[in-house]
PDBQT receptor file of N, H, CA, C and O in Angstrom, charges set to zero:
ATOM      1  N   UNK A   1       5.471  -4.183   9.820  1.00  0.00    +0.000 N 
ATOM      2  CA  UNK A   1       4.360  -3.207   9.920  1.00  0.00    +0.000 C 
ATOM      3  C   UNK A   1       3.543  -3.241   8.629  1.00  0.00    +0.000 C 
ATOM      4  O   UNK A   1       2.328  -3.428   8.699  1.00  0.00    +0.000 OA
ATOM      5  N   UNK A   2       4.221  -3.051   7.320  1.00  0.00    +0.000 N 
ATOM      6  H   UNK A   2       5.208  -2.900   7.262  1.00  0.00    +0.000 HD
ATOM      7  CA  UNK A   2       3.600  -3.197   6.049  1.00  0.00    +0.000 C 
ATOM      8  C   UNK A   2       2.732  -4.198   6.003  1.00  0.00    +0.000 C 
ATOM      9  O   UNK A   2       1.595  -4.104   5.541  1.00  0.00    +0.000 OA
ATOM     10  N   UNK A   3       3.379  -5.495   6.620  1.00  0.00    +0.000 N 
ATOM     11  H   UNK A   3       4.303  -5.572   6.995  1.00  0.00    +0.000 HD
ATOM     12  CA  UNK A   3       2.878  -6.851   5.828  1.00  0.00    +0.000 C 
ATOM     13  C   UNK A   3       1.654  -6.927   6.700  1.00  0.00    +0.000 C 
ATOM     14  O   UNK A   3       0.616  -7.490   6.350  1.00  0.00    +0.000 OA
ATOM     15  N   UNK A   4       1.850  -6.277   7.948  1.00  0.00    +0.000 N 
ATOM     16  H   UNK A   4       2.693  -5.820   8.232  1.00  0.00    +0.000 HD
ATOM     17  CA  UNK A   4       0.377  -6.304   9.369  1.00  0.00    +0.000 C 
ATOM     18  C   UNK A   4      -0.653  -6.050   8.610  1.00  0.00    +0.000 C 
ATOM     19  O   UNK A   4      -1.621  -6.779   8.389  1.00  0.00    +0.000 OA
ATOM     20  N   UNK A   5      -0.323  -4.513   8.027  1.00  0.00    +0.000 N 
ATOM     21  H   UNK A   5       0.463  -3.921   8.206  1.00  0.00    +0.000 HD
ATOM     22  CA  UNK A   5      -1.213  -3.900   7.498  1.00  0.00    +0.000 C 
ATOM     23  C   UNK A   5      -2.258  -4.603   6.455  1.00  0.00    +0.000 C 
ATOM     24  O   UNK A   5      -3.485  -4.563   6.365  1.00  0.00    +0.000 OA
ATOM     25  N   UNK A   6      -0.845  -5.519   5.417  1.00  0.00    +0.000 N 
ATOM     26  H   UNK A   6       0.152  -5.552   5.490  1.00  0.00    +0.000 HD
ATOM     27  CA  UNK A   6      -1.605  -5.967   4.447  1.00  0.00    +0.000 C 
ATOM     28  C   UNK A   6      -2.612  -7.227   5.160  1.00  0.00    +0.000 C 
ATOM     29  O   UNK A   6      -3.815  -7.149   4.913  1.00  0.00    +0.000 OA
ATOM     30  N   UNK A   7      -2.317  -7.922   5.690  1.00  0.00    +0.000 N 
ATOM     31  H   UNK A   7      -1.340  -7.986   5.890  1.00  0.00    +0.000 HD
ATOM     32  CA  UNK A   7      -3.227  -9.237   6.469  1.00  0.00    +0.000 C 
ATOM     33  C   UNK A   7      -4.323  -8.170   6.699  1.00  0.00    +0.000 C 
ATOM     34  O   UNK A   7      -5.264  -8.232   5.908  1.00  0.00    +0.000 OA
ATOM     35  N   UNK A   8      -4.365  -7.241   7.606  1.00  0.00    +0.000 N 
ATOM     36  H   UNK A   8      -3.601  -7.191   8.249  1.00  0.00    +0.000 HD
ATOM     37  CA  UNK A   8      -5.832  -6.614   8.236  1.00  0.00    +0.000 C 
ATOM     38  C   UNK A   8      -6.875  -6.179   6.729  1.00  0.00    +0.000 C 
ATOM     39  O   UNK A   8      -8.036  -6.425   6.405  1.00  0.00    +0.000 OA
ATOM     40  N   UNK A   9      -6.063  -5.644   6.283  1.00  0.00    +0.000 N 
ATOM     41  H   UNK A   9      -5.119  -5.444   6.547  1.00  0.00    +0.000 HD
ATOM     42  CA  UNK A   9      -6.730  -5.225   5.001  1.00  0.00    +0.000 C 
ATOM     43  C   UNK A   9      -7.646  -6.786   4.338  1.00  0.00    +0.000 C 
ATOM     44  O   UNK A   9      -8.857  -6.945   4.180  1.00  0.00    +0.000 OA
ATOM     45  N   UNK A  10      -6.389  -7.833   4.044  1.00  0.00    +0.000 N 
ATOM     46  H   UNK A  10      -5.406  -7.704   4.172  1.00  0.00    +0.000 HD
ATOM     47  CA  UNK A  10      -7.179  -9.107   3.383  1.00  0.00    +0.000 C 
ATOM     48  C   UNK A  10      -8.057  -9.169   3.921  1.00  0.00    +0.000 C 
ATOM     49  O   UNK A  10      -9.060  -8.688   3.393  1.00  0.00    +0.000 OA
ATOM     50  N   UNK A  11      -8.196  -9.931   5.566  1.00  0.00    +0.000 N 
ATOM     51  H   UNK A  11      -7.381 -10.322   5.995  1.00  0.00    +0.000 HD
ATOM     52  CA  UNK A  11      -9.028  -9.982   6.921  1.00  0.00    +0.000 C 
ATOM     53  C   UNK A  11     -10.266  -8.956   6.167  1.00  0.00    +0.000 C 
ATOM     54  O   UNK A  11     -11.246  -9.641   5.876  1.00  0.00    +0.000 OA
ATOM     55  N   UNK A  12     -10.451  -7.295   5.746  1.00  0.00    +0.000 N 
ATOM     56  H   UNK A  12      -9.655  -6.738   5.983  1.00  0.00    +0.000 HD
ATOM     57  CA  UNK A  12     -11.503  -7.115   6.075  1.00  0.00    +0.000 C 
ATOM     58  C   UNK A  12     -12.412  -7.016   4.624  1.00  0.00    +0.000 C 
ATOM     59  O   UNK A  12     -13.573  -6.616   4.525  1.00  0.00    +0.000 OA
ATOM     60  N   UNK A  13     -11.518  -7.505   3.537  1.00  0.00    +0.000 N 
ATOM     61  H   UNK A  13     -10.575  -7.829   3.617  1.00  0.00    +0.000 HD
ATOM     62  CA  UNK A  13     -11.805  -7.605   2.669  1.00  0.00    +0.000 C 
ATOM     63  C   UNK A  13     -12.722  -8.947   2.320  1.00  0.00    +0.000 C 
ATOM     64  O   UNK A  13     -13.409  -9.043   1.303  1.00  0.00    +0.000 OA
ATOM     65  N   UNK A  14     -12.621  -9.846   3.229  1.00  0.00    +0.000 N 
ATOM     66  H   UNK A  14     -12.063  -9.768   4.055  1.00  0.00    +0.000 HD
ATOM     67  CA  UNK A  14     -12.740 -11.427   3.089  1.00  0.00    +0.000 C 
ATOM     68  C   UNK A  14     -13.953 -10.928   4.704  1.00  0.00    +0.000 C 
ATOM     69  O   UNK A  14     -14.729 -11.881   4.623  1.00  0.00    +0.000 OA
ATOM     70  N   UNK A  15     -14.274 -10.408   5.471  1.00  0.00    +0.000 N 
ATOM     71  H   UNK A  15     -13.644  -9.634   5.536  1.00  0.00    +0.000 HD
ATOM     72  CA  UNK A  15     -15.205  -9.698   6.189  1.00  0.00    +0.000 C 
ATOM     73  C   UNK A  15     -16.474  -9.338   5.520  1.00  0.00    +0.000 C 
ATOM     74  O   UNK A  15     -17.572  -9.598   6.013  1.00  0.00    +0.000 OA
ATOM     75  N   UNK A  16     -16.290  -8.677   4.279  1.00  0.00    +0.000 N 
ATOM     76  H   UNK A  16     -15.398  -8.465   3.878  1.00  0.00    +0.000 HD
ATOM     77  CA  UNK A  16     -16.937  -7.684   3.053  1.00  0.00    +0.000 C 
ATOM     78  C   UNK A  16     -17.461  -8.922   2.613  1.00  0.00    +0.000 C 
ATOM     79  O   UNK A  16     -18.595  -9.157   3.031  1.00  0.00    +0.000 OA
ATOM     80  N   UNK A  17     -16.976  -9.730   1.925  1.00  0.00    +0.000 N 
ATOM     81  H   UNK A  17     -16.056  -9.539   1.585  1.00  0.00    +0.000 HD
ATOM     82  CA  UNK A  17     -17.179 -10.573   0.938  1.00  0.00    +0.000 C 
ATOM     83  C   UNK A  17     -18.087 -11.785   1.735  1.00  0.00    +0.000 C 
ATOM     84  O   UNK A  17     -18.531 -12.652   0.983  1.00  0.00    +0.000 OA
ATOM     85  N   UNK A  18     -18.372 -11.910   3.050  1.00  0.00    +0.000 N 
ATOM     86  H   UNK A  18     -18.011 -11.206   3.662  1.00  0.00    +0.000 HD
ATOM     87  CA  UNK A  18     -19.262 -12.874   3.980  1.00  0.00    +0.000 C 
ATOM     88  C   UNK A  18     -20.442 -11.933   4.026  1.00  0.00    +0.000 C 
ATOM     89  O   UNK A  18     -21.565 -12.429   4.118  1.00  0.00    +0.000 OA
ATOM     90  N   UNK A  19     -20.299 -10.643   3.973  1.00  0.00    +0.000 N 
ATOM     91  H   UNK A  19     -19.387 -10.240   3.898  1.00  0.00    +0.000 HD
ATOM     92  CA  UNK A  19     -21.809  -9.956   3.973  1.00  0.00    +0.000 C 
ATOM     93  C   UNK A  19     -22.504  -9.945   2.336  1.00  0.00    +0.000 C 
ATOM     94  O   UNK A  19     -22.121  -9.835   1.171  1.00  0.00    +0.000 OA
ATOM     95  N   UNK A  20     -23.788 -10.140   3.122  1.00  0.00    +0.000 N 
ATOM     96  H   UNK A  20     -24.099 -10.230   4.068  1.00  0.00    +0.000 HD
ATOM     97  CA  UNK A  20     -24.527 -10.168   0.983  1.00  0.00    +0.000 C 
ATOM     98  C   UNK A  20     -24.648  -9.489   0.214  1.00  0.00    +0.000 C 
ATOM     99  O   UNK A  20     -25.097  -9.859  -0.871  1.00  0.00    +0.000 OA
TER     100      UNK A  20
């Protein structure tokens, strides 16, 4: 459950970082 969490988090962090 933790580690889910952490992937979605990277995922929307790396989401963030494709917008300008």
């Amino acid at each position: 459950a933790d580690a889910d969490a952490d992937a979605d988090a990277a995922q929307a962090l790396t989401h963030l970082q494709h917008l300008p």
